[in-house]
N, C-alpha and C positions, 0 to 999 in steps of 0.2 A: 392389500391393494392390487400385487399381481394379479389375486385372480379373480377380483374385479372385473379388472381389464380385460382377463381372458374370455370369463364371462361374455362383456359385452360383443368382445368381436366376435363371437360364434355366434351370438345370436344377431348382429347385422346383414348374414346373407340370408338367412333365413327370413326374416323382415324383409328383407327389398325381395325375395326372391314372390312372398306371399303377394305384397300389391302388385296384382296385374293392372300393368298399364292400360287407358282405354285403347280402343281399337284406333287407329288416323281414319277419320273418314274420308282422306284424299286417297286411302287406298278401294276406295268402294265409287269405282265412276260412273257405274249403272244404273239407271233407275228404270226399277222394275212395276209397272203397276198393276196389280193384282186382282181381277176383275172378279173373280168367284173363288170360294174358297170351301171346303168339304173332307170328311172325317170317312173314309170308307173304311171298312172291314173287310180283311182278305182273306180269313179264315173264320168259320162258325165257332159259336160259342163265346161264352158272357167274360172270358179274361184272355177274349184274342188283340192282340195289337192292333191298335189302330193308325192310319195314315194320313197324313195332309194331303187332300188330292187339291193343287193349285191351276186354276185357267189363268194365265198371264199374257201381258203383252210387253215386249222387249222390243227397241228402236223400231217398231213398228209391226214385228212380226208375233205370231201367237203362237205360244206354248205350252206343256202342258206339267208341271214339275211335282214333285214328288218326296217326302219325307216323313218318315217314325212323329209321331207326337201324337197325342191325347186330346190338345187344345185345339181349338179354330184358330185360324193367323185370319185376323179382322182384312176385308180390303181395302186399297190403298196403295199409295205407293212406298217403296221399301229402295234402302241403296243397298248393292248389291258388288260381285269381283265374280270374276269365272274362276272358280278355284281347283276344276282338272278341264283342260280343254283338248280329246283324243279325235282330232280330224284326218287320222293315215290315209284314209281311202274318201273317195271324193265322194261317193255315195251313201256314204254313214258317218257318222260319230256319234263319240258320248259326252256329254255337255254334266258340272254339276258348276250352280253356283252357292255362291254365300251370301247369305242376307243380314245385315248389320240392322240391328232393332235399336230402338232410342235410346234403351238404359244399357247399351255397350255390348251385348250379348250376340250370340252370332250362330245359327243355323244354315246347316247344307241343304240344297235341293237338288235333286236328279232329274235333267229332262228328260219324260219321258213318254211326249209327244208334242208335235208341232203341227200348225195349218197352216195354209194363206189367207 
C-alpha cells in the first residue's frame, strides 16, 4: 500500500507539470492585422529555411515582421503582447511580438521594418 502511494505522488508533478495551461488572452491586448503574408528564401538551394515575411498594421502604423516557419500564417487579425521591447536610443529599437493563434499556441515575430 506504501508504495502505492508513493507511486502516485511522484507521478502527480509530473502530471500537472505536463498540461500546459492555455495561454490568458488578457495577457495579448494587441491586435495585430495582417494584411500580406509570404514565405521568402534567404539562402539558395532546395533544404534552405524558409521565413514568414508579414506586412502588418498595428494601432494604425505599418510594419513589417518577421519569423522561421515553413507555413503561410493566413491574413487576419491575430492577438498579440510585445514580448522584448529595446527602445535605449530614441532613434532605433528592436521590437519582437508574440502572436497567440486560436488553438492556444504562440509564435514570435521580429520587426523588421516599418512605414508611415
Amino acid at each position: 500500500m506504501k508504495n502505492a502511494l508513493f507511486a502516485i505522488l511522484l507521478c502527480v508533478p509530473a502530471l500537472a507539470w505536463a498540461a500546459k495551461p492555455a495561454p490568458d488572452t488578457a495577457e495579448y491586448p494587441i491586435t495585430v492585422h495582417v494584411q500580406s503574408s509570404r514565405l521568402i528564401n534567404m539562402i539558395s538551394g532546395k533544404d534552405a529555411p524558409l521565413f514568414q515575411d508579414l506586412k502588418v498594421l498595428i494601432d494604425g502604423k505599418k510594419y513589417e515582421l518577421e519569423a522561421g516557419g515553413a507555413l503561410l500564417l493566413r491574413v487576419g487579425d491575430y492577438k498579440a503582447k510585445v514580448e522584448k521591447d529595446n527602445t535605449q536610443r530614441t532613434y532605433e529599437y528592436q521590437r519582437v511580438y508574440e502572436f497567440l493563434f486560436a488553438d492556444g499556441s504562440t509564435r514570435r515575430y521580429w520587426v523588421v521594418g516599418e512605414e508611415e
